[in-house]
C-alpha positions in Angstrom: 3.3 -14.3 10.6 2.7 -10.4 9.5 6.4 -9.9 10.5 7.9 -12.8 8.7 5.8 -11.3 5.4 7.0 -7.8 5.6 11.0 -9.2 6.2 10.2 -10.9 3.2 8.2 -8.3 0.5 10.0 -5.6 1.7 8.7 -2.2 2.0 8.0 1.8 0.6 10.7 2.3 -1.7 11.3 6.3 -1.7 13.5 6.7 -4.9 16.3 8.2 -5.3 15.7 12.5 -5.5 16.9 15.0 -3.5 15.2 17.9 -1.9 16.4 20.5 -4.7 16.1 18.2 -7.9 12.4 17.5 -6.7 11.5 21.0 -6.0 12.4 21.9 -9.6 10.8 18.7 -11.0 7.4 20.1 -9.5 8.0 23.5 -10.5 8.3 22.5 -14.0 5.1 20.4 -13.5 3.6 22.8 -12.3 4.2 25.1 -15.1 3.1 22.0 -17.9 6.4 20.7 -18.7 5.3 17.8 -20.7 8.8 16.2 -20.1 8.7 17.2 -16.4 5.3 15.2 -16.6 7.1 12.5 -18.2 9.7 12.5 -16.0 7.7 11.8 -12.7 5.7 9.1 -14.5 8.9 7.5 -15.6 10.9 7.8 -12.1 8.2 7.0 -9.5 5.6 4.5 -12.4 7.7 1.4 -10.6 7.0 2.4 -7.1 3.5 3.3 -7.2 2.6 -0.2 -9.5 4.7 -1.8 -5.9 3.1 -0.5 -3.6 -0.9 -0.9 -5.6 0.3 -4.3 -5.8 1.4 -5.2 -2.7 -1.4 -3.1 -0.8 -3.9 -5.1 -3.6 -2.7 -8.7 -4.0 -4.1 -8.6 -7.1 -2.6 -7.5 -10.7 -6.4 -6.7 -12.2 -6.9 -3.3 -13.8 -3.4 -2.5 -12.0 -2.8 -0.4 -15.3 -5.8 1.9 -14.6 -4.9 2.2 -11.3 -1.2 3.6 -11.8 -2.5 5.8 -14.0 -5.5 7.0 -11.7 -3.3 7.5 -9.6 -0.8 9.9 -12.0 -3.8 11.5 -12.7 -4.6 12.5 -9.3 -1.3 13.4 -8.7 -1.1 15.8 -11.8 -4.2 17.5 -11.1 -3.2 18.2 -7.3 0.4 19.0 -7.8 -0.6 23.2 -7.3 -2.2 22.1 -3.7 1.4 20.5 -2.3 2.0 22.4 0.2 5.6 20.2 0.3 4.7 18.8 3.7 6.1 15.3 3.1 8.2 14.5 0.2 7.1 13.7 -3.6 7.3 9.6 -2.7 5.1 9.8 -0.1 2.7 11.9 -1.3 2.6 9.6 -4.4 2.0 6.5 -1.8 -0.8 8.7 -0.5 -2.4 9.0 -3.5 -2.0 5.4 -4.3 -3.6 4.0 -0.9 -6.7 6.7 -1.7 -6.6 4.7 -5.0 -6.1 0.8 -3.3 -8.9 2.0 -0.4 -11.6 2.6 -3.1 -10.8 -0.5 -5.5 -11.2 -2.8 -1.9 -14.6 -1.0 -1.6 -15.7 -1.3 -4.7 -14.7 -5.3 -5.8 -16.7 -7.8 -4.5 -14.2 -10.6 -4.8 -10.8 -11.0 -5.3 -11.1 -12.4 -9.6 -7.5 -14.1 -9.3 -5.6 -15.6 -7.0 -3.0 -13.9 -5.6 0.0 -14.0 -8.0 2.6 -14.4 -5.8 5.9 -15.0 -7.7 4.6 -11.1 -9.6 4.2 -10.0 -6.3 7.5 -10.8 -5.5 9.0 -9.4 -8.4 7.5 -5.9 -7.4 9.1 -5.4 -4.8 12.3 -6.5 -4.9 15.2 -6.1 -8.1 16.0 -9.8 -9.3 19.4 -8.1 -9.6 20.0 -7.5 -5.8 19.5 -10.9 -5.0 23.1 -12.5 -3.9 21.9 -16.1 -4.3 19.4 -18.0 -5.3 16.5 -18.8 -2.5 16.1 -22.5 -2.2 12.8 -24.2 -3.6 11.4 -25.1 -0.5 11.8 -22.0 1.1 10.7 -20.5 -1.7 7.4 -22.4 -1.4 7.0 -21.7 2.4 7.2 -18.1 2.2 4.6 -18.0 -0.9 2.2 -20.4 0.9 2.7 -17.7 4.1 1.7 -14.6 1.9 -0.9 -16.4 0.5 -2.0 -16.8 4.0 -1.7 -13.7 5.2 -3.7 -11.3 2.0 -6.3 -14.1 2.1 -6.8 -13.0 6.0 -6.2 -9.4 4.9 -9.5 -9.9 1.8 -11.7 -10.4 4.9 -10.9 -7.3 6.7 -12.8 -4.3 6.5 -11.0 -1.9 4.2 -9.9 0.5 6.7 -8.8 -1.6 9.2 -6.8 -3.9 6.6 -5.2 -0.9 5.0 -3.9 -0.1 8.7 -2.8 -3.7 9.3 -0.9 -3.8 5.9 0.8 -0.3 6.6 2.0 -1.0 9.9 2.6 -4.6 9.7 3.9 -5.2 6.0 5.0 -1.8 5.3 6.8 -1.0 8.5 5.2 2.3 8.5 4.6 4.2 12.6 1.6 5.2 13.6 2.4 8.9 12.6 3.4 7.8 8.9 -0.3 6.0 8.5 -1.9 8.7 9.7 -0.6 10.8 7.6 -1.6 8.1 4.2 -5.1 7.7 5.2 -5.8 10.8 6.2 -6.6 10.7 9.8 -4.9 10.6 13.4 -2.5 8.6 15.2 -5.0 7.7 17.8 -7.5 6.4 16.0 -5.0 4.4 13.4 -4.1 3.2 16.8 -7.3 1.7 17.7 -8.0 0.7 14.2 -4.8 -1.4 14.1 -6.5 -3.0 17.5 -9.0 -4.5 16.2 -7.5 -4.8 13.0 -4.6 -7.3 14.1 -7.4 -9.1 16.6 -9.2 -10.1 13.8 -6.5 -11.1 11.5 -5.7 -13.1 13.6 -9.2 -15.1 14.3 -9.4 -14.9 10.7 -6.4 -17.4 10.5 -7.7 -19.2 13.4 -10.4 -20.0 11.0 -12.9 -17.6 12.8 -15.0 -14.9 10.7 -13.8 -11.8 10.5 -16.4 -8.6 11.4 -17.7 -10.6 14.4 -17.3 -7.3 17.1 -19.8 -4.7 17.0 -17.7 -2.7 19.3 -17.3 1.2 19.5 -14.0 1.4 18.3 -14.9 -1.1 15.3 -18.1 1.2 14.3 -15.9 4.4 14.8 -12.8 2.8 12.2 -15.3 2.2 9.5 -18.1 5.1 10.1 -18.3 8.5 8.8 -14.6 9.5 9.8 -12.4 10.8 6.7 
């Protein structure tokens, strides 16, 4: 079912912006450009309120978490070091952001709006034809599925599982988002994926008190 969700939401968008437009948009960031500022908030707003969203499931406070996550990303502009480009440094950033409103919320407040969901991540205006009601329908009631199983996950392992899974993202990519290593993201998305999936057997989630479980959620940065 994860597969047949991320074919459907699509994934990371990287916009538009090559290498030598973005150094200079940066630079001039760097040195308080207010329209440079203006102009990062205004190219990359859509693609970090996407990827909260779809990482989330849930619209709540998703205005004061687009713009925590601008804030971060102003404030730490003179430590990129230009390792990764602007997009995915922004997406790393905005999973810091999605990790900590998981930890913090005790319960999802909404249910999971999927027809917005939809809309944020794919451009009415690319769509060929219409989709058909009841395939419409079906692939709702399948999302709906799937971030229900997701809400029951630890947060680290169901940030993993949405990366790799509904993102498309390698092991090396998620590593690199969550701060951490490809081997353990690899035995994070282990036990991650083996409880998804008893969650939508209708089994409780958390149920192994395994090594590699304690070690995904423990101490580890």
């Amino acid at each position: 079912m994860l597969l047949r969700v991320k074919r459907e939401t699509g994934g990371f968008e990287r916009p538009a912006l090559d290498p030598a437009d973005e150094a200079d948009l940066i630079a001039r960031c760097r040195a308080d450009d207010r329209g440079a500022h203006d102009e990062l908030y205004h190219r990359f707003r859509r693609q970090v309120a996407g990827n909260l969203y779809r990482v989330l499931g849930d619209r709540s406070d998703l205005d004061d978490l687009v713009q925590e996550v601008f804030v971060i990303a102003f404030r730490g502009l003179e430590r990129f070091r230009g390792d990764a480009r602007l997009a995915t440094w922004l997406y790393r950033s905005g999973v810091n952001v999605a990790l900590g409103r998981i930890r913090t919320r005790k319960r999802r407040p909404t249910a999971i709006g999927m027809a917005d969901l939809d809309s944020a991540a794919i451009d009415p205006s690319l769509t060929e034809r219409p989709e058909q009601p009841d395939r419409t329908l079906e692939r709702r009631q399948d999302q709906a599925r799937v971030y229900a199983a997701l809400e029951q996950l630890a947060p680290k392992k169901r940030i993993v599982l949405y990366l790799h899974e509904i993102e498309g993202l390698d092991l090396k990519e998620i590593a690199y988002l969550v701060d951490s290593n490809p081997v353990t993201v690899r035995t994070r998305l282990f036990y991650a994926r083996r409880e998804f999936y008893r969650v939508l057997a209708g089994e409780a989630a958390g149920g192994d008190a395994t090594a590699g479980d304690r070690g995904g959620e423990g101490g580890e940065p």
